[in-house]
C-alpha positions in Angstrom: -16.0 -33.0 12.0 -12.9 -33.9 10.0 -14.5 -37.0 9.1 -17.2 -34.9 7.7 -14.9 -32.5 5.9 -13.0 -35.3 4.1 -16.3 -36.7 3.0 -17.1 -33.4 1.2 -13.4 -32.7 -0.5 -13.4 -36.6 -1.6 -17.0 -36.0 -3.3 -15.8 -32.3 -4.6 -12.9 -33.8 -5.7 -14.5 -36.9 -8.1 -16.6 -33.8 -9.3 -13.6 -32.3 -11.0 -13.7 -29.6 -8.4 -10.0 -28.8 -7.4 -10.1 -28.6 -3.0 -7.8 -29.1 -0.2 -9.0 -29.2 3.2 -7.3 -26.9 5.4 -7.4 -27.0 9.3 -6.8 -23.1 9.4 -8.0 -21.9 12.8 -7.2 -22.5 16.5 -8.7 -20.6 19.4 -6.4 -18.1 20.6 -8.0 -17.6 24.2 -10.1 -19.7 26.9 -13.7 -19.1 26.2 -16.8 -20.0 28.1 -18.9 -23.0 27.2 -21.6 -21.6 24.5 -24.8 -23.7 26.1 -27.5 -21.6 27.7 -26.0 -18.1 26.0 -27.9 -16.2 23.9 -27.0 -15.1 20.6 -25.9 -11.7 22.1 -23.7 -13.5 24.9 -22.7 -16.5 22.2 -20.9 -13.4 20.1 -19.6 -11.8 22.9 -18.0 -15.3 24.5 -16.5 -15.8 20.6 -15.4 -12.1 20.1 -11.3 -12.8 19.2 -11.5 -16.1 19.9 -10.0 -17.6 16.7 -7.4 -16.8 14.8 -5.6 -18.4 11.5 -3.2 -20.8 11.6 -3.6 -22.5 8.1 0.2 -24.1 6.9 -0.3 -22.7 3.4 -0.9 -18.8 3.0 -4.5 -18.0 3.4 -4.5 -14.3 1.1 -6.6 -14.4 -1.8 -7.9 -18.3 -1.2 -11.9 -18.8 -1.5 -12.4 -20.6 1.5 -15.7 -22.3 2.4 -15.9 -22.7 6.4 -17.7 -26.6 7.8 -19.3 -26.7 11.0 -20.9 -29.4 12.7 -24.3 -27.8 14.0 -24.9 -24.0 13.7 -27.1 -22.2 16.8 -26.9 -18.5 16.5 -24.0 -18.2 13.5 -21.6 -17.2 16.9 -18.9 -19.6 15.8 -19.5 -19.2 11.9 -19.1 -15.3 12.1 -16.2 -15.8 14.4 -14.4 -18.0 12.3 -14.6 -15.6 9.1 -13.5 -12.8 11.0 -10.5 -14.3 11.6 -9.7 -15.9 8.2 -10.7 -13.0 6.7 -8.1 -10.9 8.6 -5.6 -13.6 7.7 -6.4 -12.6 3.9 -9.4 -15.3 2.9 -12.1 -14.8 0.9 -14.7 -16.6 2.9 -17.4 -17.8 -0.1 -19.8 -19.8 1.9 -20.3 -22.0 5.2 -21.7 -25.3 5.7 -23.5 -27.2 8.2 -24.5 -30.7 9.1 -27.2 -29.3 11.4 -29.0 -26.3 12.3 -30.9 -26.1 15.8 -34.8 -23.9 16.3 -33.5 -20.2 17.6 -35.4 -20.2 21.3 -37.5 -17.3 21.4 -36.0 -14.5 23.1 -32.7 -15.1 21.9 
Protein backbone atom coordinates (compact mmCIF):
# COMPACT_ATOMS: atom_id res chain seq x y z
CA UNK A 1 0.00 0.00 0.00
CA UNK A 2 2.80 2.57 0.51
CA UNK A 3 3.77 1.82 -2.94
CA UNK A 4 0.35 2.89 -3.85
CA UNK A 5 0.29 5.94 -1.68
CA UNK A 6 3.48 7.32 -3.08
CA UNK A 7 2.06 6.84 -6.58
CA UNK A 8 -0.83 9.16 -5.69
CA UNK A 9 1.23 12.07 -3.71
CA UNK A 10 3.95 11.92 -6.77
CA UNK A 11 0.87 12.41 -9.28
CA UNK A 12 -0.88 15.08 -6.85
CA UNK A 13 2.17 16.61 -6.46
CA UNK A 14 3.09 17.27 -10.53
CA UNK A 15 -0.54 18.61 -10.33
CA UNK A 16 0.50 21.57 -8.31
CA UNK A 17 -1.35 19.99 -5.43
CA UNK A 18 0.79 20.52 -2.22
CA UNK A 19 0.71 16.72 -0.13
CA UNK A 20 2.84 14.77 2.15
CA UNK A 21 2.09 11.28 2.88
CA UNK A 22 1.84 10.61 6.41
CA UNK A 23 1.94 7.10 8.08
CA UNK A 24 -0.37 8.36 10.98
CA UNK A 25 -1.89 5.24 12.54
CA UNK A 26 -0.79 2.08 14.35
CA UNK A 27 -3.09 -0.50 15.92
CA UNK A 28 -3.18 -0.07 19.52
CA UNK A 29 -4.52 -3.66 20.46
CA UNK A 30 -4.48 -7.32 19.05
CA UNK A 31 -7.49 -7.75 16.87
CA UNK A 32 -9.10 -10.77 15.31
CA UNK A 33 -8.49 -11.56 11.62
CA UNK A 34 -11.52 -9.62 9.74
CA UNK A 35 -12.29 -12.70 7.10
CA UNK A 36 -15.67 -14.42 7.48
CA UNK A 37 -17.07 -11.35 9.92
CA UNK A 38 -19.82 -9.56 9.05
CA UNK A 39 -20.04 -5.91 8.94
CA UNK A 40 -21.58 -5.86 12.46
CA UNK A 41 -18.65 -8.19 13.88
CA UNK A 42 -15.95 -6.41 11.36
CA UNK A 43 -16.85 -2.94 13.50
CA UNK A 44 -16.96 -4.54 16.63
CA UNK A 45 -13.31 -6.50 16.01
CA UNK A 46 -12.01 -2.73 14.86
CA UNK A 47 -13.84 -0.79 17.73
CA UNK A 48 -10.41 1.18 19.40
CA UNK A 49 -8.25 -0.50 17.44
CA UNK A 50 -6.16 2.44 15.88
CA UNK A 51 -4.96 5.21 17.17
CA UNK A 52 -2.72 8.33 15.73
CA UNK A 53 0.78 8.27 15.65
CA UNK A 54 1.54 10.71 12.75
CA UNK A 55 5.30 12.59 13.44
CA UNK A 56 3.90 16.00 12.50
CA UNK A 57 0.70 17.34 14.53
CA UNK A 58 -2.46 16.06 13.05
CA UNK A 59 -5.04 19.17 14.42
CA UNK A 60 -6.62 21.05 11.74
CA UNK A 61 -4.84 18.95 8.71
CA UNK A 62 -7.35 17.73 5.80
CA UNK A 63 -6.33 14.28 5.65
CA UNK A 64 -7.52 11.95 2.98
CA UNK A 65 -7.27 8.12 4.35
CA UNK A 66 -5.80 5.15 1.35
CA UNK A 67 -6.82 1.66 1.75
CA UNK A 68 -6.03 -1.15 -0.28
CA UNK A 69 -9.54 -2.97 -0.73
CA UNK A 70 -12.60 -1.72 1.30
CA UNK A 71 -15.25 -4.74 2.48
CA UNK A 72 -17.75 -3.33 4.86
CA UNK A 73 -15.99 0.41 5.50
CA UNK A 74 -14.80 -1.46 9.15
CA UNK A 75 -11.29 -0.35 8.73
CA UNK A 76 -12.08 3.10 6.89
CA UNK A 77 -14.54 4.20 9.83
CA UNK A 78 -11.96 2.94 12.25
CA UNK A 79 -9.22 4.79 10.92
CA UNK A 80 -11.20 8.24 10.99
CA UNK A 81 -12.28 7.82 14.29
CA UNK A 82 -9.08 7.79 15.46
CA UNK A 83 -7.51 10.64 13.40
CA UNK A 84 -10.25 12.49 13.95
CA UNK A 85 -9.75 12.34 17.76
CA UNK A 86 -6.09 13.11 17.19
CA UNK A 87 -7.57 16.52 15.65
CA UNK A 88 -7.81 15.65 11.61
CA UNK A 89 -10.20 16.63 9.35
CA UNK A 90 -10.70 13.53 7.52
CA UNK A 91 -11.95 14.94 3.71
CA UNK A 92 -12.22 11.76 1.87
CA UNK A 93 -10.90 7.96 1.57
CA UNK A 94 -9.66 6.06 -1.26
CA UNK A 95 -9.52 2.65 -2.46
CA UNK A 96 -7.80 0.45 -4.88
CA UNK A 97 -10.64 -2.09 -4.62
CA UNK A 98 -13.97 -2.58 -3.40
CA UNK A 99 -15.40 -6.26 -2.88
CA UNK A 100 -19.68 -7.40 -3.54
CA UNK A 101 -21.33 -7.00 0.27
CA UNK A 102 -22.50 -10.92 0.71
CA UNK A 103 -26.06 -10.82 1.43
CA UNK A 104 -26.80 -10.96 4.90
CA UNK A 105 -24.09 -9.05 6.01
Amino acid sequence: MRQTVAVAVHRLRAGGVPVVALGGLRQCRRVADQAGLGAKARRDNLNGALEAVARAPLAGRRVVLVDDVVTTGASLAEAARALREAGADVAAAATVAATPLRRGW
